[in-house]
C-alpha positions in Angstrom: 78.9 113.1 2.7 76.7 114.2 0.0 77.0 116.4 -2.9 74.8 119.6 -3.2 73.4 118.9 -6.6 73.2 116.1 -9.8 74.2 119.6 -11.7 76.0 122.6 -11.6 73.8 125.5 -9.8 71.0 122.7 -8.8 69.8 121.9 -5.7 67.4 118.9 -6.4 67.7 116.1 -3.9 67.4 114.7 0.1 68.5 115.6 3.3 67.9 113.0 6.2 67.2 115.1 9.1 67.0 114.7 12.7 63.8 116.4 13.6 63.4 117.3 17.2 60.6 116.5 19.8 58.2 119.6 19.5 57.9 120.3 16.1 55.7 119.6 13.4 57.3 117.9 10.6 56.1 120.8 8.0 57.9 123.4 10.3 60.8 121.2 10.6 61.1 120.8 7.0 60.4 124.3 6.0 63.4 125.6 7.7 65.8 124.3 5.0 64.1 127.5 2.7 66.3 130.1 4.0 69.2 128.1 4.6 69.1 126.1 0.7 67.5 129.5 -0.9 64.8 127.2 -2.2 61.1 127.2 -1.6 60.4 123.6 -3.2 60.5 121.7 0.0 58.6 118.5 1.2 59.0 116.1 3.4 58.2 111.9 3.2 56.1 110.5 6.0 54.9 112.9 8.3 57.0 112.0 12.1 54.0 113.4 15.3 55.1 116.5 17.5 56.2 114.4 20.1 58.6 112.1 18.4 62.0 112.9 17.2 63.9 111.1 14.3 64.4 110.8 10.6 62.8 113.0 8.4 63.2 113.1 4.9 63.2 116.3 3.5 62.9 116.4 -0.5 64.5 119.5 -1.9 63.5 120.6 -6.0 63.1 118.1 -8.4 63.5 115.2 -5.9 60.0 116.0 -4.1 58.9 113.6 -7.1 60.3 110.7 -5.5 58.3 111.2 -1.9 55.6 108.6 -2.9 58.4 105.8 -3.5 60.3 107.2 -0.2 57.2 106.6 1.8 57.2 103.4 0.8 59.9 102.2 2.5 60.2 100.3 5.8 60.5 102.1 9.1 62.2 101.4 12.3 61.0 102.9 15.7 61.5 102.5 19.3 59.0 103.9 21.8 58.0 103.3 25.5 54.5 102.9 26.1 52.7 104.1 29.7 50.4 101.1 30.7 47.1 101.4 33.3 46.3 104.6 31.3 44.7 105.9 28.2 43.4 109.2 26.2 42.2 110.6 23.1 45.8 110.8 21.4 47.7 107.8 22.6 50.5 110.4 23.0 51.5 112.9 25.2 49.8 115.3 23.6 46.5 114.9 26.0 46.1 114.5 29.7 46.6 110.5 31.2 43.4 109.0 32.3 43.5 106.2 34.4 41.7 103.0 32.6 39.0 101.5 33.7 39.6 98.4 35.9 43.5 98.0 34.6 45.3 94.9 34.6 48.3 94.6 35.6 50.1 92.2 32.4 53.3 89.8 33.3 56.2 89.7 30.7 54.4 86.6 29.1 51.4 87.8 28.4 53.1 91.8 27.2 55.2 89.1 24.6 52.1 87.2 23.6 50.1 90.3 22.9 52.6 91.6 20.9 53.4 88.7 18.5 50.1 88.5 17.7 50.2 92.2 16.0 52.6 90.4 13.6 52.6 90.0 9.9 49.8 92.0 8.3 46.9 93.4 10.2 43.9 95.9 10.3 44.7 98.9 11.9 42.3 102.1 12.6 44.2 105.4 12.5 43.8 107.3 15.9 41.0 110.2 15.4 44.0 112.5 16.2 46.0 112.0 12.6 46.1 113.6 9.5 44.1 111.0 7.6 41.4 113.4 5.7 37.7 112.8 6.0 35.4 114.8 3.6 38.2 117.0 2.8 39.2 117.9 6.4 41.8 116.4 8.8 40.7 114.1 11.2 42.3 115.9 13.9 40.8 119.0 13.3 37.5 117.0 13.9 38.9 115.6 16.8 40.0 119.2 18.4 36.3 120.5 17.5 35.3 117.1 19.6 33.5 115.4 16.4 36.4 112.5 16.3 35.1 110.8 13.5 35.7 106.7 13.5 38.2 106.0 11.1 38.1 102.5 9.3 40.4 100.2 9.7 43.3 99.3 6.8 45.4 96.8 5.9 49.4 97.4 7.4 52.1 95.2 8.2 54.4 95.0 11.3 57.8 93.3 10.0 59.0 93.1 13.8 57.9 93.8 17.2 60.6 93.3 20.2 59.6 93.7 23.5 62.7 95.4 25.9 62.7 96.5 29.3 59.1 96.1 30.9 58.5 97.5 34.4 54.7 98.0 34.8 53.7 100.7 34.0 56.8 100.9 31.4 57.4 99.1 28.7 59.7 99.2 25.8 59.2 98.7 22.1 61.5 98.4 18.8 59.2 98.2 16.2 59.6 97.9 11.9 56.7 98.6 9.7 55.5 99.6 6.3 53.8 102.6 5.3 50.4 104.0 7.1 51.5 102.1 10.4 50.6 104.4 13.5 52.5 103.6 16.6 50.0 105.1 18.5 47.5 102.9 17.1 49.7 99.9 18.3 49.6 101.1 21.6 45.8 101.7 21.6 45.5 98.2 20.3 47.6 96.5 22.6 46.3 98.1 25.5 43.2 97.3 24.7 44.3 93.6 24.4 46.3 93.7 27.5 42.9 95.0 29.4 44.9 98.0 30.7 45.2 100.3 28.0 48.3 102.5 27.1 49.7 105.6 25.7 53.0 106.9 23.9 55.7 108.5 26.3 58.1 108.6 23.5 58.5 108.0 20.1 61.9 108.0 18.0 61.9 107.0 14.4 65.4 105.3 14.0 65.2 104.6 10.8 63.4 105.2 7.0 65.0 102.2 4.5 69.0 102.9 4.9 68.3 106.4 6.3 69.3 106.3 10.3 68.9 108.5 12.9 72.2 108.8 13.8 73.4 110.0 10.2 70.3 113.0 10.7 71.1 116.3 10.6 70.3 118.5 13.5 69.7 122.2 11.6 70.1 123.9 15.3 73.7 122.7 15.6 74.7 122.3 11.8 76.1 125.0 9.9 74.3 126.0 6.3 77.1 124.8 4.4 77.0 121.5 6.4 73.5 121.3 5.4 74.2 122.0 1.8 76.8 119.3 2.0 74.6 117.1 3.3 72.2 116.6 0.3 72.2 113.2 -1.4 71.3 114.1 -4.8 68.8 112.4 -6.9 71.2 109.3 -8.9 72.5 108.9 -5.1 68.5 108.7 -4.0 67.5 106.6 -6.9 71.1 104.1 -6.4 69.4 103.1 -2.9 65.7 102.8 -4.1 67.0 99.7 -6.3 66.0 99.2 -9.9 64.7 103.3 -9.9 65.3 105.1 -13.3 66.4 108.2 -13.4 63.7 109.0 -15.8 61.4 109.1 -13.1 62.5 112.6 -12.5 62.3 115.0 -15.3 
């Protein structure tokens, strides 16, 4: 269990929450204000309304360190709905069949999926909150002006295929930063010539922050929560090599 603070009367440091399906990250986040008493909240890597998981929330002086948080390696498993596509890749938007779907065996669902491998050029999905001219792409998306968003360099660390009964098929995936999910199952739909969508998304794991150590704020008393928080030396300690003079 953590400790509430590096000092006396402080509350600077991380909780690893459990966010639910259905909420924004932001909202998630902000609900540790009234229970900590603190309006310096942020969160490190933004986790879709759809998908549940880890989310780090940064509390005071620790929301310095969400840069080097993002940085770290994540782990998610998701099952992907084959023969169908739509503007989100996520549940978000209605299934439309795909054009002239293929129906993939387990050879060729394997083959697709090693090649995504090692480090690639992704496009983020018009739906995401990269910014273009200022202005979330999704919010040009909504207003139907879904801008094209170039692709960028990511790397896929590991991509296991599990149980795969067409149109389902499961997916454990580990990736570095700016990796979309949804993206990977754009891209290997589009591979696989019958294009496919997110059904569900859970983020297992940020670095040595699991899912199953997260926090679930609708079932976890506030002093739990205060309990909860890894303070910064803790924070820095798993980093590796971090100095504590990063936070001042």
């Amino acid at each position: 269990m953590g400790q509430a603070a590096d000092e006396p009367g402080t509350l600077d440091g991380l909780v690893n929450l459990y966010k639910p399906v259905g909420r924004s990250s932001a909202q998630y986040v902000y609900r540790l204000r009234p229970i900590l008493g603190i309006r310096k909240v942020g969160h490190a890597g933004t986790l879709d309304p759809f998908a549940d998981g880890v989310l780090l929330a940064c509390i005071g002086k620790a929301t310095k360190l969400v840069e080097r948080l993002m940085d770290l390696p994540k782990k998610y498993h998701t099952t992907l709905r084959l023969g169908v596509t739509n503007a989100s890749f996520d549940t978000e938007h209605p299934f439309e069949s795909f054009p002239n779907a293929v129906i993939p065996g387990r050879a060729l669902v394997e083959a697709a999926a090693a090649a995504l491998l090692g480090e690639i050029q992704q496009a983020p999905p018009a739906f995401s909150a990269m910014r273009v001219g200022g202005v979330f792409s999704y919010k040009l998306a909504k207003k139907g002006k879904a801008p094209e968003l170039a692709a960028r360099p990511v790397r896929i660390y590991e991509i296991s295929v599990g149980r795969f009964e067409y149109p389902h098929l499961e997916l454990t995936i580990s990736c570095g930063r700016g990796t979309y999910i949804r993206a990977i199952a754009r891209d290997l739909g589009e591979s696989l010539g019958c294009g496919a969508v997110c059904e569900d998304l859970t983020r297992l794991a940020v670095g040595p922050f699991t899912s199953t150590q997260g926090i679930r704020l609708e079932s976890t008393s506030p002093q739990t929560v205060r309990d909860s928080i890894l303070p910064i030396k803790t924070i820095l300690e798993l980093l590796e090599g971090s100095s504590s003079s990063d936070i001042r």
